[in-house]
C-alpha positions as CSV (number, residue, x, y, z in Angstrom):
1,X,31.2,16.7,-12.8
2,X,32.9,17.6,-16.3
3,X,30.9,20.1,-18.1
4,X,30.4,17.2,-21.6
5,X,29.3,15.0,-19.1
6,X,26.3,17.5,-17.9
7,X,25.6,17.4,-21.4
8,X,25.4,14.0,-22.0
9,X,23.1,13.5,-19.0
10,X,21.3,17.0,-20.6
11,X,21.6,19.4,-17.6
12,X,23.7,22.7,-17.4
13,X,26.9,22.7,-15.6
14,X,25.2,25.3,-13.2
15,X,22.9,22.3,-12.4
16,X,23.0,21.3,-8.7
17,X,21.7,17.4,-9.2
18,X,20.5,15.1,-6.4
19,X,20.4,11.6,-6.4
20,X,18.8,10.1,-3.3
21,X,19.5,5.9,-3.6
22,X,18.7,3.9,-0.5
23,X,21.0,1.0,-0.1
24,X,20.7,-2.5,1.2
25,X,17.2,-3.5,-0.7
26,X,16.8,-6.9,0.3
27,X,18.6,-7.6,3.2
28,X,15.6,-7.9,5.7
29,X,11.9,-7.8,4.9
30,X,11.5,-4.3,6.9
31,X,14.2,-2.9,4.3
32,X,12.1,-3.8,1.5
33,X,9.1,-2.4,3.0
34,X,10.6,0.7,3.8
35,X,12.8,1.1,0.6
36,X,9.3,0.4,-1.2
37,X,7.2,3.0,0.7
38,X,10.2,5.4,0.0
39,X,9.7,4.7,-4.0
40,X,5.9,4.9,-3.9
41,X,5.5,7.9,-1.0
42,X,8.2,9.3,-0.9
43,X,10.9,10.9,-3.1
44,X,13.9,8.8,-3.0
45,X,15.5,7.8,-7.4
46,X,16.7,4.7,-6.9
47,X,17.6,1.8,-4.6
48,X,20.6,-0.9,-4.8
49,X,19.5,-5.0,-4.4
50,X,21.8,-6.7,-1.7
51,X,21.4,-9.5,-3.7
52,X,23.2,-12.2,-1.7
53,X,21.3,-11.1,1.4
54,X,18.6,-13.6,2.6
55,X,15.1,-11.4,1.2
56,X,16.7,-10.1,-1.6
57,X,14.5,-12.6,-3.3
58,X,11.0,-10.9,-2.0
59,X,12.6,-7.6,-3.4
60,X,13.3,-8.8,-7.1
61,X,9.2,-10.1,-6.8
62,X,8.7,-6.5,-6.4
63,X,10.8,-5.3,-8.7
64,X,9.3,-7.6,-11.9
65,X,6.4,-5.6,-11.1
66,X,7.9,-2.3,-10.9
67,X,10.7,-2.3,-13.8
68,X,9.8,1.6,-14.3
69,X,11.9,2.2,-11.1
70,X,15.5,2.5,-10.8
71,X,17.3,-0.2,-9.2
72,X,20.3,-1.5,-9.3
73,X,22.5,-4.4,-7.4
74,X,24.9,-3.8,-4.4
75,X,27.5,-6.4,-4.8
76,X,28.5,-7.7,-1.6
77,X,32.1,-9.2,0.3
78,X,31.2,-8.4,3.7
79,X,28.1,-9.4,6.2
80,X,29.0,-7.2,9.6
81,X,26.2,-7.5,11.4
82,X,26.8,-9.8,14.7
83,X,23.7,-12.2,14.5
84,X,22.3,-11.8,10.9
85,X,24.7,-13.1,8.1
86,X,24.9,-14.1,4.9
87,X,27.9,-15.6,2.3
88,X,29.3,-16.0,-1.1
89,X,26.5,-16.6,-4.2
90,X,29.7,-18.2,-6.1
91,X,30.9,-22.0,-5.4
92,X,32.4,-21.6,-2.2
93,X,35.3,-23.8,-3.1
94,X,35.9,-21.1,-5.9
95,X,36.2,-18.3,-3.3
96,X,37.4,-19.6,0.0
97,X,39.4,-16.1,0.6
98,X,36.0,-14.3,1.2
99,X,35.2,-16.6,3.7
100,X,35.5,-16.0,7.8
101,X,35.6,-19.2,9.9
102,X,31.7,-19.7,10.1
103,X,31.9,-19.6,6.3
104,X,30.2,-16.7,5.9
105,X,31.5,-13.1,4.4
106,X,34.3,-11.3,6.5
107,X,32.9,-9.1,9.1
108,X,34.2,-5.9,8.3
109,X,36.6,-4.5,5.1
110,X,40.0,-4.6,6.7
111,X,39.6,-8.4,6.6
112,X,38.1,-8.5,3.2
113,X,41.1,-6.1,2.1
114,X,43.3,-8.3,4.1
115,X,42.5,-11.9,2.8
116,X,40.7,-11.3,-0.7
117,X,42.2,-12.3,-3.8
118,X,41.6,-10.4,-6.6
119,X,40.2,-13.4,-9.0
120,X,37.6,-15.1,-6.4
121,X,36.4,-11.3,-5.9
122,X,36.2,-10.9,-9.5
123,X,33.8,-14.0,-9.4
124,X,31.5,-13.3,-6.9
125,X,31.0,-10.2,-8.1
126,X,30.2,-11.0,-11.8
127,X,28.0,-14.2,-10.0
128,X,25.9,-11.9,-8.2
129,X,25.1,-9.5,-11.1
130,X,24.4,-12.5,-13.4
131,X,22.2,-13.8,-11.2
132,X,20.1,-10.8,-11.5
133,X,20.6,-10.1,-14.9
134,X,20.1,-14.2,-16.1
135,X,16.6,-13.5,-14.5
136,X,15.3,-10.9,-17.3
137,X,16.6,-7.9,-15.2
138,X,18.9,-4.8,-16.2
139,X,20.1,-3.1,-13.5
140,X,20.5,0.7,-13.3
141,X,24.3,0.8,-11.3
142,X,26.1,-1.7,-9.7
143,X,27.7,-0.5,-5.7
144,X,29.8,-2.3,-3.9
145,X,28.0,-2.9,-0.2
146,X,30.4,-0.6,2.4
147,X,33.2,0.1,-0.3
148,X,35.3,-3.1,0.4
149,X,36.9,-3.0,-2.8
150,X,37.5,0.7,-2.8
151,X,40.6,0.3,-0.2
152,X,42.9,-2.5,-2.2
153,X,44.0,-1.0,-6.0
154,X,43.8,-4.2,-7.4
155,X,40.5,-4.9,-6.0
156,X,38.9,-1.3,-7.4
157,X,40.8,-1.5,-10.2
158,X,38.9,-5.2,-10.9
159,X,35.4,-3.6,-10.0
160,X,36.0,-0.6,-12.5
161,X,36.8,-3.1,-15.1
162,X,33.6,-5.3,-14.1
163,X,31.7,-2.0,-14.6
164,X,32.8,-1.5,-18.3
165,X,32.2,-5.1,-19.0
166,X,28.3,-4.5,-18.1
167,X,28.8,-1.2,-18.4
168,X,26.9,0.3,-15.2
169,X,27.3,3.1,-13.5
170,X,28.5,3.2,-9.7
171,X,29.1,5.4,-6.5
172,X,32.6,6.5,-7.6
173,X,33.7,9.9,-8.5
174,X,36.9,8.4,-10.0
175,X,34.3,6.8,-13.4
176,X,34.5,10.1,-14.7
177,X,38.7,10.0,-15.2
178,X,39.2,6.4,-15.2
179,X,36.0,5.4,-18.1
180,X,34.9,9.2,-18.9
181,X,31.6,8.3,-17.6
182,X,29.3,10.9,-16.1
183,X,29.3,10.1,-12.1
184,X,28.6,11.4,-8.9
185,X,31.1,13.9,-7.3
186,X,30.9,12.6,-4.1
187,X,28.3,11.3,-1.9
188,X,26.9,13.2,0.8
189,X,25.0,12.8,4.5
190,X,26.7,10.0,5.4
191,X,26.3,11.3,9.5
192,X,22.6,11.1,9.0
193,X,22.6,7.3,9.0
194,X,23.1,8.3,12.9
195,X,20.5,10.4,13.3
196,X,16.5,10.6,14.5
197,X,14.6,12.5,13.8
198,X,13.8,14.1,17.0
199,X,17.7,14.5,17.0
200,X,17.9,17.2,14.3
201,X,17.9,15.1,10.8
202,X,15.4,17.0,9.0
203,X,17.4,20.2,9.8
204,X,21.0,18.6,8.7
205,X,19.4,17.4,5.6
206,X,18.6,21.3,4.6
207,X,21.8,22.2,6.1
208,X,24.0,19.6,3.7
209,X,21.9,20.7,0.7
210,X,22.5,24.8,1.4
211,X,26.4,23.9,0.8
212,X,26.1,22.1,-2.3
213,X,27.6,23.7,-5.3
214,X,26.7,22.9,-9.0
215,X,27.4,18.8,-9.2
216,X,26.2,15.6,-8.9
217,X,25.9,14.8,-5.1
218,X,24.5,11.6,-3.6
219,X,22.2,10.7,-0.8
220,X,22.5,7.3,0.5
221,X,19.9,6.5,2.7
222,X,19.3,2.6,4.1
223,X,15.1,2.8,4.7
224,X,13.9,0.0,7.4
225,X,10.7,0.4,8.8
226,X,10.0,0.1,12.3
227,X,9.6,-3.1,13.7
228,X,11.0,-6.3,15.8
229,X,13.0,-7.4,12.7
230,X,14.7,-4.6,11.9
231,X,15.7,-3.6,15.5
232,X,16.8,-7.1,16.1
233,X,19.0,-7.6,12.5
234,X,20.4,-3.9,12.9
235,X,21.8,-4.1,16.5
236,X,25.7,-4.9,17.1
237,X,27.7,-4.1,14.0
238,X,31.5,-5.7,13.2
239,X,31.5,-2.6,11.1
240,X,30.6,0.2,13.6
241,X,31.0,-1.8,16.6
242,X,30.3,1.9,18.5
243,X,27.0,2.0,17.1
244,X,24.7,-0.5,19.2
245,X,21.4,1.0,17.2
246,X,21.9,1.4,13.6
247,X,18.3,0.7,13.4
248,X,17.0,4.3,14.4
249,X,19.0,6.0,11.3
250,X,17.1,3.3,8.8
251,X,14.1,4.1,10.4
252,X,14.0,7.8,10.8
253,X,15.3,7.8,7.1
254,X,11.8,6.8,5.8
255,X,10.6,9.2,7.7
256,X,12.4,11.8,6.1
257,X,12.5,11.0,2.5
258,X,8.5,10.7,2.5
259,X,8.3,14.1,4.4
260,X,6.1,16.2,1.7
261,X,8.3,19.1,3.3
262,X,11.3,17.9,2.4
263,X,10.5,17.6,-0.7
264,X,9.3,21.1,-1.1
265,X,12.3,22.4,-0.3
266,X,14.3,20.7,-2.9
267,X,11.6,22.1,-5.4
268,X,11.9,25.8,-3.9
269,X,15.6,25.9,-4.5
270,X,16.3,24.6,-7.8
271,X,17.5,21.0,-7.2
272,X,16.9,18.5,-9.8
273,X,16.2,14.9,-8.8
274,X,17.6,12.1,-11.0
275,X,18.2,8.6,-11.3
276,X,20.8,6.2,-12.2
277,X,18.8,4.9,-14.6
278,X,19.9,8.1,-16.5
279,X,23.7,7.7,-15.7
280,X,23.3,4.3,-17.2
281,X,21.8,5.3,-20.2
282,X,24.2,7.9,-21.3
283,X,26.6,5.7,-20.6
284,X,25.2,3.5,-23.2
285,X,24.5,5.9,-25.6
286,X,28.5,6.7,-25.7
């Protein structure tokens, strides 16, 4: 990240920051117990609403509770899981070209990059945030659920403008060149979505971290508690179709971002925790 924008966010350039936001709030009830229990045991800064998904209503109950938490709203043009889908928050005469033949979101993002036009994308997006924001709520960041408009220019280019307009933040290093907006560098740990636990996580975790340089590096985790739900709504993926059990990472991600340990060990070596709430605000204060 520029050195100004360190300033604006008021950290040193020779800062290494962390921000640990655990995506897809809302889509099943065992997300929204596990992203909760992450917040209030654990040490992740934020979460992202999937607000089109079917309990993203239980989560925004939460939230009205819990306004001094971080959150923000995923927007969403896809639904890849096999058996558990969802669709368009727009009038779905208005947006037919997100639509796969069982009328709900395309399965994956080549078809969404394929079929989408850019106007009907435009208004499902904006639908989705106003529907959060029309209900007293102000979001922290906006992300776009499995980057579907990050592989069409016209599409990210549309989302980047959407992101002025309401000015929020959002998982893209390009904010910092395109709006001069302090932003992430990259993202990190996407393998340990993949991992258990007993399969090494904790380890990779400390691993990723040791290689960090001064920045502003995301973790993304997706926390799912264990149970019948989850295991059954995170099976077959149009996404991943190689990865039968995406389940396991969600789980074992709870696991890890409540571990006291873990948390120890960002402590003991300097890394600063923060939130998108503060990338908003700066932005704002601009």
């Amino acid at each position: 990240m520029k050195d100004h924008l360190f300033h604006q966010l008021g950290y040193s350039p020779a800062d290494r920051l962390i921000m640990i936001n655990s995506d897809d709030f809302g889509v099943t009830h065992s997300s929204n117990v596990g992203t909760i229990k992450a917040f209030e045991e654990g040490f992740i800064t934020s979460a992202s609403l999937l607000i089109a998904a079917p309990w993203a209503n239980e989560a925004l109950d939460w939230w009205r509770t819990h306004l001094h938490y971080s959150i923000g709203v995923e927007v969403a043009l896809n639904s890849e899981w096999q058996s558990y889908r969802w669709g368009p928050m727009a009038p779905r005469d208005k947006v037919r070209s997100l639509l796969d033949p069982d009328g709900f979101f395309w399965g994956n993002t080549d078809l969404t990059v394929q079929h989408a036009k850019v106007e009907e994308a435009e208004l499902e997006v904006r639908t989705q945030l106003d529907y959060v924001i029309n209900r007293g709520f102000d979001p922290s960041h906006c992300l776009n659920h499995m980057f579907s408009l990050r592989f069409r220019p016209d599409l990210e280019a549309m989302f980047f403008r959407v992101l002025k307009h309401y000015r929020l933040p959002s998982r893209s290093p390009k904010l910092q060149d395109v709006h001069n907006w302090p932003s992430i560098d990259n993202w990190v740990g996407a393998d340990l979505y993949y991992m258990s636990m007993d399969n090494g996580k904790e380890s990779r975790f400390y691993q990723i971290l040791q290689t960090l340089k001064p920045g502003l590096w995301e973790f993304y985790p997706h926390c799912a508690v264990d149970c019948a739900e989850s295991r059954a709504a995170f099976g077959f993926s149009h996404a991943v179709p190689a990865d039968p059990n995406s389940w396991v990472g969600r789980h074992s991600d709870v696991e890890l971002y409540t571990l006291p340990r873990a948390k120890k060990f960002l402590d003991e070596n300097g890394f600063k925790l923060i939130t998108y709430r503060q990338l908003r605000d700066a932005i704002r204060k601009s």
